[in-house]
C-alpha positions in Angstrom: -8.5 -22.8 3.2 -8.3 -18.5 3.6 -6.4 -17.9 0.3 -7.2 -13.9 1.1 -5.0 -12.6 3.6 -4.8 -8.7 4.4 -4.0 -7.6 0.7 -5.9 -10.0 -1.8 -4.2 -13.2 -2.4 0.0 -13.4 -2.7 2.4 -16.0 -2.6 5.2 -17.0 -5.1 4.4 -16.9 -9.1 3.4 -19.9 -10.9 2.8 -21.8 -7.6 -0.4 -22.8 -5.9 -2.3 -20.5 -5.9 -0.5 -18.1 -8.0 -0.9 -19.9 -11.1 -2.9 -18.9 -14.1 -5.0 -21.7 -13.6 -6.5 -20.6 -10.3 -6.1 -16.6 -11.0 -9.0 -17.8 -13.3 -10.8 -19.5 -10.8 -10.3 -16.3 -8.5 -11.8 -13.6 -11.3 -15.0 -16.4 -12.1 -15.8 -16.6 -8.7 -15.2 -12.8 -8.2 -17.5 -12.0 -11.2 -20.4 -14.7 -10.1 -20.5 -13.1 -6.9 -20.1 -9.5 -7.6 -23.1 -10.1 -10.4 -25.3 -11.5 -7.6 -24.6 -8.5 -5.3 -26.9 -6.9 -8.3 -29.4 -9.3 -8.6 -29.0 -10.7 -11.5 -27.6 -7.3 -13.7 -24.9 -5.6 -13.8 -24.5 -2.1 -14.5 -21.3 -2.8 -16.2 -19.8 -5.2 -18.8 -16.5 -4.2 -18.0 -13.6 -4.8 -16.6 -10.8 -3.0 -16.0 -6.9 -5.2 -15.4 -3.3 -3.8 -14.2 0.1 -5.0 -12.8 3.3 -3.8 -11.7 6.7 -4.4 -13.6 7.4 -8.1 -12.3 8.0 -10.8 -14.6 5.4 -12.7 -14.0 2.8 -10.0 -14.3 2.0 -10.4 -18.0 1.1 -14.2 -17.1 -1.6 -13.4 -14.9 -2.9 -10.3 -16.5 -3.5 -12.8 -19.6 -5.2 -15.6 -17.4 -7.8 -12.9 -15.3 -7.9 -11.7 -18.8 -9.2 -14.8 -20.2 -11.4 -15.5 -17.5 -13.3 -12.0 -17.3 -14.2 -12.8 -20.6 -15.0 -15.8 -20.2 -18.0 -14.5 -18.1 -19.1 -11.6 -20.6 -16.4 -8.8 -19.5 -15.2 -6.8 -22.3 -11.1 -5.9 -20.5 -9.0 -3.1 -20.5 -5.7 -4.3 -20.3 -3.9 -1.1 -18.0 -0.6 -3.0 -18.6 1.9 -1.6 -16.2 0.1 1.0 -13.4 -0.1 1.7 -9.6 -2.5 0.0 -7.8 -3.9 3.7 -6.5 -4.4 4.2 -10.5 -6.2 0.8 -10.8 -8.3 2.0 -8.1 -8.9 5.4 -9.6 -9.7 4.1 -12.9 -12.1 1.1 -11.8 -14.5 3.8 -10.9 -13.8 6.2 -13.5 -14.7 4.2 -16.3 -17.8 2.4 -14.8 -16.5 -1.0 -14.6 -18.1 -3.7 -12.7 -14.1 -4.6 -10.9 -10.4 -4.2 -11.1 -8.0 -6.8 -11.0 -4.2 -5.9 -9.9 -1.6 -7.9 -10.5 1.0 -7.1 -7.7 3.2 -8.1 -4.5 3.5 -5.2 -3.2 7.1 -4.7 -1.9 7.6 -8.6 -2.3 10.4 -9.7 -4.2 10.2 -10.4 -8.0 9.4 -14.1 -7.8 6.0 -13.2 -5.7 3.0 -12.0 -7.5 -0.4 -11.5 -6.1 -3.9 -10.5 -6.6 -6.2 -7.9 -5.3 -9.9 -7.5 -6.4 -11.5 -3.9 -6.5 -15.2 -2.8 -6.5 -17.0 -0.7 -8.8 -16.8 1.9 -6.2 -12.8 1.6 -6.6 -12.6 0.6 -3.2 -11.0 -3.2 -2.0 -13.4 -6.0 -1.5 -14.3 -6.1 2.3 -13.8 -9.7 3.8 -16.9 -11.1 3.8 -17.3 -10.6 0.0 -14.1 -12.1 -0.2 -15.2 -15.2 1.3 -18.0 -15.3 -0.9 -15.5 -15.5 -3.7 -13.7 -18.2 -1.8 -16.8 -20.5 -1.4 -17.5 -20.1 -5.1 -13.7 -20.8 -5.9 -14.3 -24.4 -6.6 -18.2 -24.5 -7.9 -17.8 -25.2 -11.4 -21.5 -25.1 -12.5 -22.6 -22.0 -13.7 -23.4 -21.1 -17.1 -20.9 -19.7 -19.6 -21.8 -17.2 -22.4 -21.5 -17.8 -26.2 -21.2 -16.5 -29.1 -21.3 -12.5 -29.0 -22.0 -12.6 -25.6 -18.4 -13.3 -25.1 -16.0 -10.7 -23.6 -13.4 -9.0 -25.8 -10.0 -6.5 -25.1 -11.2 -3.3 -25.5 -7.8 -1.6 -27.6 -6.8 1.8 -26.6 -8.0 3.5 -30.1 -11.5 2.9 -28.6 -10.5 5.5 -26.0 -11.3 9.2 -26.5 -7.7 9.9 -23.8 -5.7 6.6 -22.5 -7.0 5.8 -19.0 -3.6 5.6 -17.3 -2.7 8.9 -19.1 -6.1 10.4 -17.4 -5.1 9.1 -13.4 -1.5 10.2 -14.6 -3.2 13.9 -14.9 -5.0 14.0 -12.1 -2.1 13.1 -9.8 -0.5 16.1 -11.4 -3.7 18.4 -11.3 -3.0 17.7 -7.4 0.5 19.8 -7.2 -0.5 23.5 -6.0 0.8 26.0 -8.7 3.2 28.6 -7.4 3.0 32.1 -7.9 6.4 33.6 -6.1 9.1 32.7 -8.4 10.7 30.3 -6.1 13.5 28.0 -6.8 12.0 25.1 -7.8 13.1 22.3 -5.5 15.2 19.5 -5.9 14.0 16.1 -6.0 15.3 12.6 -6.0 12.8 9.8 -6.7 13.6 5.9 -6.4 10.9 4.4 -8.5 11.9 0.9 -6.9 12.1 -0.3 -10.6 8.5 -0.7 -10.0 4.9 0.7 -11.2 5.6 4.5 -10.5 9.1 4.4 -13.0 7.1 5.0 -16.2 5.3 8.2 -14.6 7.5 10.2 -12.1 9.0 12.1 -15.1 5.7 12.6 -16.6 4.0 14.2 -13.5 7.1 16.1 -11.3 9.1 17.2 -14.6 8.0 20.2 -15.4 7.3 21.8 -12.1 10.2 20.2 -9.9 13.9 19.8 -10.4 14.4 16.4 -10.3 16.5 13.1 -10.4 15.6 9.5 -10.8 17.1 6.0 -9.7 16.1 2.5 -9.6 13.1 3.7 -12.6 14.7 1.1 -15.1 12.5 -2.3 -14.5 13.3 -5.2 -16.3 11.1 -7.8 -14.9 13.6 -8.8 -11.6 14.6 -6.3 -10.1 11.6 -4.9 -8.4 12.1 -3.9 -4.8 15.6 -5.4 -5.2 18.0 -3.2 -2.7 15.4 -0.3 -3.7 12.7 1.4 -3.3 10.8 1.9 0.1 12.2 -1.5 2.1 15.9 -0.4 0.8 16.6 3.7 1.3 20.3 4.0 1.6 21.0 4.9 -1.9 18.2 7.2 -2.2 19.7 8.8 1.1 23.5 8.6 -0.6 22.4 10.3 -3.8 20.1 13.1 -1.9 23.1 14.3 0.2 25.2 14.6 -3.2 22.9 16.0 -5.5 22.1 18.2 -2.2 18.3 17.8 -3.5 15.7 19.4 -0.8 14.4 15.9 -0.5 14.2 12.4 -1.6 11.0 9.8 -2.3 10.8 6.2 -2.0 7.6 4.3 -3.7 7.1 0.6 -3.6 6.8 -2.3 -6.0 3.3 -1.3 -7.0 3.6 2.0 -5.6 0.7 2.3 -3.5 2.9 3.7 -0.5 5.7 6.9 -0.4 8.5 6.9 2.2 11.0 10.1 2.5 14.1 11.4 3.1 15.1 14.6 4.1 18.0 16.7 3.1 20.1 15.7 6.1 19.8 12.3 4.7 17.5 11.2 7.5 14.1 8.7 7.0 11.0 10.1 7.4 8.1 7.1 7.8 4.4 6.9 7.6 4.3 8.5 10.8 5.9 11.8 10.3 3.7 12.1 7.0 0.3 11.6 8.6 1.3 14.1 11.3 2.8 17.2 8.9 -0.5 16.7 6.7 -3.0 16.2 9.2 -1.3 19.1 11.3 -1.4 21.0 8.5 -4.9 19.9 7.4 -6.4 21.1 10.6 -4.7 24.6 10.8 -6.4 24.8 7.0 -9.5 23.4 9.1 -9.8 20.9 6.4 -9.5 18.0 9.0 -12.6 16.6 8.7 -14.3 15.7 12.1 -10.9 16.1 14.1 -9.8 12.4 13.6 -6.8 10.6 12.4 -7.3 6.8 11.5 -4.0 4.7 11.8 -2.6 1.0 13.4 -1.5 -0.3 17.0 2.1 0.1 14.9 2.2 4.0 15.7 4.8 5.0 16.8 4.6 6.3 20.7 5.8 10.1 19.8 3.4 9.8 17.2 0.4 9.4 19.7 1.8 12.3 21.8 2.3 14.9 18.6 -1.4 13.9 17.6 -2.5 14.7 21.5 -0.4 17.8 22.0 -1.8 19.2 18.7 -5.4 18.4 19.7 -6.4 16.0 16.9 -8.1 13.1 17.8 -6.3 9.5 17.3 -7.8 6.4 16.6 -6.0 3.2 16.2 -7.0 -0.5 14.3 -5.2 -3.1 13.7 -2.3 -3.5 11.4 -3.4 -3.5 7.5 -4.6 -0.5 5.3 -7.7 -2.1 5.0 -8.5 -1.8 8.7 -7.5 1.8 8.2 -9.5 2.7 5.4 -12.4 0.8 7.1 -12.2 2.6 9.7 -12.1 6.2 7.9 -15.1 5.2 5.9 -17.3 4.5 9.1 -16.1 7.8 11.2 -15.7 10.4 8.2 -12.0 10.6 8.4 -9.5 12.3 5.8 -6.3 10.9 6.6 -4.9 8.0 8.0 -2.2 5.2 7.2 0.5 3.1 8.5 3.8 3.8 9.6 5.1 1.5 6.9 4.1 4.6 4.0 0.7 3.5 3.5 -0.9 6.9 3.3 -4.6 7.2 2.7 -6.1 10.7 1.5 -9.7 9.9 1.3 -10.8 13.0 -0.6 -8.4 12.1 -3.4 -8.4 8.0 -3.9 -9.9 5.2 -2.8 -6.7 3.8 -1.6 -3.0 4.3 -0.4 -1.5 6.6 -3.3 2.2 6.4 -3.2 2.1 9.2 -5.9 -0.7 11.4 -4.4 1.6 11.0 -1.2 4.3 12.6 -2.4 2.8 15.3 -4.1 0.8 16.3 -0.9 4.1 16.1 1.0 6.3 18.4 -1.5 3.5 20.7 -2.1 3.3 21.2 1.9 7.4 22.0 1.7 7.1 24.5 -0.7 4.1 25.8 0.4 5.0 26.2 4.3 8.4 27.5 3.4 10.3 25.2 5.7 12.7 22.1 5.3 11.3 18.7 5.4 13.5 18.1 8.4 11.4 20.7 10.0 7.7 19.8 9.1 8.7 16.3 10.2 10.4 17.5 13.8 6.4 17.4 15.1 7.3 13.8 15.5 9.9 12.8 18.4 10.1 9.2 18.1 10.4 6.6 20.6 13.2 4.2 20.1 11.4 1.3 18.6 12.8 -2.4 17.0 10.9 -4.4 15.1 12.1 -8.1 14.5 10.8 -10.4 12.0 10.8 -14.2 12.6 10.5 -16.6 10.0 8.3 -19.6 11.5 6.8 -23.0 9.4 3.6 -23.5 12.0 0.5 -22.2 12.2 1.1 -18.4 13.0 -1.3 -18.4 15.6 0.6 -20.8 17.9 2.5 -17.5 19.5 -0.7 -17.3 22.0 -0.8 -20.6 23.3 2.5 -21.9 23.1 3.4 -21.8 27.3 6.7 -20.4 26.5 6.6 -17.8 24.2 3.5 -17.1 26.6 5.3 -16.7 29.7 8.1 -14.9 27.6 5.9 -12.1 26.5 4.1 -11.8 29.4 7.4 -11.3 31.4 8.7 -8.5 28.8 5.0 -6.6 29.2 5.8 -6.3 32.8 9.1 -5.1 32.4 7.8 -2.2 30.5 4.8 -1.7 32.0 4.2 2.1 31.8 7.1 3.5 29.7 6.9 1.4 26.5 4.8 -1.3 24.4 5.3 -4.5 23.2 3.2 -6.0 20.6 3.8 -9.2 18.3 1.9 -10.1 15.9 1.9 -12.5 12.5 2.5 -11.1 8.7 -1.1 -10.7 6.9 1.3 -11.5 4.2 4.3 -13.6 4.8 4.9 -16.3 7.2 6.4 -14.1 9.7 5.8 -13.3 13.1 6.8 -9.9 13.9 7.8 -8.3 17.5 7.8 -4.5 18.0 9.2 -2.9 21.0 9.4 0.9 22.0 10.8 2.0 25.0 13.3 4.6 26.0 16.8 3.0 26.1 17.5 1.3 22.3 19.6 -1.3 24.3 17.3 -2.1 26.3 14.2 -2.7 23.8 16.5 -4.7 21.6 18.5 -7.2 24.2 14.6 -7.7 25.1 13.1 -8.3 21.2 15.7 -10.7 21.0 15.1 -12.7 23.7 11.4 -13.1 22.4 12.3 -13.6 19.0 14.8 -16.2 19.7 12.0 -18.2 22.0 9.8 -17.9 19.2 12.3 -19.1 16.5 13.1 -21.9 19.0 9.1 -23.4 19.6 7.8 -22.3 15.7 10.9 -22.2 13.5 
């Protein structure tokens, strides 16, 4: 059984395998095979452990806890921190891996698992299914006595390590000189793991207002955040704030709005930044790295600006991948995953936003305006709930015949493309076209064919 899918291991809390019994299991076998990568040493004895604000969290943190020192891992315990800051730290202080504790922008009752490198980077697949094989191979020797791992407390810490990624996100926002207004900002923290630090990094420099930064265990990503924008869009046309920002539950992606109120997605961020990277000539090698997801006017703002586009399939992983192997800067996902390789390791919700405002205040213009390089195709996207194998959309004759019809159909002057959750059990089908009426009557006639043979 794959228990990895796209983004570490995730399913609902206290249920197979998100149970502190196997989160054990997962940070053993993750150690064994990390130390054999090294022949034998380690450069490290430590590890470094975060999670976002949901209830379970502090289960799991105590379990991967327990098992890192089970194995001779002295563990600092990050308590509540993005998972860009787990990745930022993992390298900074030298240790061996990172564990985060997070769903994402799952609801409170799901809890997950990703594994970071020394390098602060995520675990490619095949080491994951190293970790897998080892999963269940209870035979390798335990250490004793001193050898055993300890919590390293935060008095044995010259500055905190959150405090230290916490400064260097705000060591990113570009100082101004002309005694500007500062702008207004409102920031939905999606009661997640960016609430504790918004104030800390935006205060002083920004104007700024904060909802949903208040978590109490449950109500992470509940009618918040980055999946849920309506109040952020509400309170950005009353406060009349230049702009608005979204994070999710573990903040590792940033969605906007503008001051008309409007959305502005993954898309329009990677274009205003890499359009404005390349006029800095600061776009390294001319590329941009993002998914098949991309939006259509996307592809053409990327042509008619003369950067070079180059898609993978859907998962920030894929992305990153990508950028590592061609030299790439920037890339992402439409969904807010934004990945600035020359400043983390991963998507950095905060990093995202800072990048973003310090282009608005730099360039002089509204948000609405950086993100007008993007005319956007009509596009729906329909999520389908199914109980079989997620696969069986390729071979099942009907939903076959079904797609196959629709690519026809808009053959030319649109895109269809379906394609199962890495995450959830949900197929999803995208359609962009020009008429919205059109691209949705025909999304919901292959959505209900798929409900019908997989529901």
């Amino acid at each position: 059984m794959n228990f990895f899918g796209t983004d570490g291991i995730r399913g609902q809390a206290n249920i197979h395998p998100l149970t502190p019994e196997f989160s054990m299991r997962v940070v053993v076998a993750t150690a064994k095979v990390l130390s054999r990568h090294h022949k034998g040493t380690r450069d490290s004895n430590i590890v470094v452990i975060g999670s976002d604000t949901r209830r379970s969290s502090q289960m799991l943190i105590y379990s991967t806890a327990s098992a890192a020192m089970s194995m001779g891992y002295d563990v600092i315990n990050l308590e509540t921190v993005p998972t860009a800051g787990l990745s930022y730290l993992t390298k900074k202080v030298g240790a061996a891996f990172g564990v985060m504790i997070s769903a994402s922008h799952n609801p409170f009752f799901d809890n997950g698992i990703k594994i970071f490198g020394p390098d602060g980077y995520k675990l490619c697949e095949d080491t994951e299914a190293e970790i897998e094989d080892e999963l269940f191979n209870d035979d390798s020797e335990r250490p004793t006595g001193e050898k055993i791992g300890k919590i390293k407390k935060n008095n044995e810490f010259l500055v905190d390590p959150v405090s230290e990624y916490v400064e260097y996100v705000s060591s990113l926002i570009e100082k101004s000189h002309d005694g500007k207004k500062k702008l207004k900002i409102v920031f939905d923290g999606a009661n997640g793991a960016a609430s504790p630090y918004i104030r800390k990094i935006f205060e002083n420099r920004f104007n700024i207002e904060l909802i949903h930064c208040h978590p109490d265990g449950i109500n992470i990503n509940f009618n918040c955040g980055s999946t849920h924008m309506d109040q952020l869009a509400k309170t950005v046309i009353s406060s009349h704030a230049n702009l608005g920002v979204a994070f999710d539950g573990d903040s590792d992606r940033a969605l906007f709005i503008d001051e008309h109120g409007n959305a502005i997605d993954g898309d329009h961020i990677i274009a205003m930044l890499a359009i404005d990277m390349k006029q800095k000539d600061i776009l390294k090698n001319n590329i941009v790295i993002t998914t098949v997801m991309s939006n259509l006017g996307f592809v053409r703002a990327m042509k008619e600006n003369n950067i070079n586009l180059i898609t993978t399939a859907v998962g920030d992983r894929n992305v990153l991948n990508e950028m590592i192997r061609r030299g790439g800067v920037i890339g992402g996902e439409q969904s807010g995953h934004v990945i600035l390789l020359d400043k983390n390791h991963t998507g950095d919700g905060l990093i995202t936003a800072v990048s973003v405002i310090n282009l608005v205040k730099r360039s002089g213009k509204k948000l609405s305006e950086l993100a007008g390089c993007v005319q956007k195709y009509p596009q729906v996207l329909i999520n389908i709930a199914v109980a079989k194998d997620k696969n069986l959309y390729k071979t099942d004759p009907e939903i076959v015949a079904e797609i196959k019809k629709s690519e026809e159909k808009f053959l030319n002057r649109g895109r269809i493309l379906i394609r199962p959750s890495g995450t959830e059990n949900l197929i999803r089908v995208m359609i962009e076209g020009e008429s919205k009426s059109e691209i949705t009557s025909t999304a919901e006639r292959i959505a209900g064919v798929i409900k019908k043979n997989m529901s």
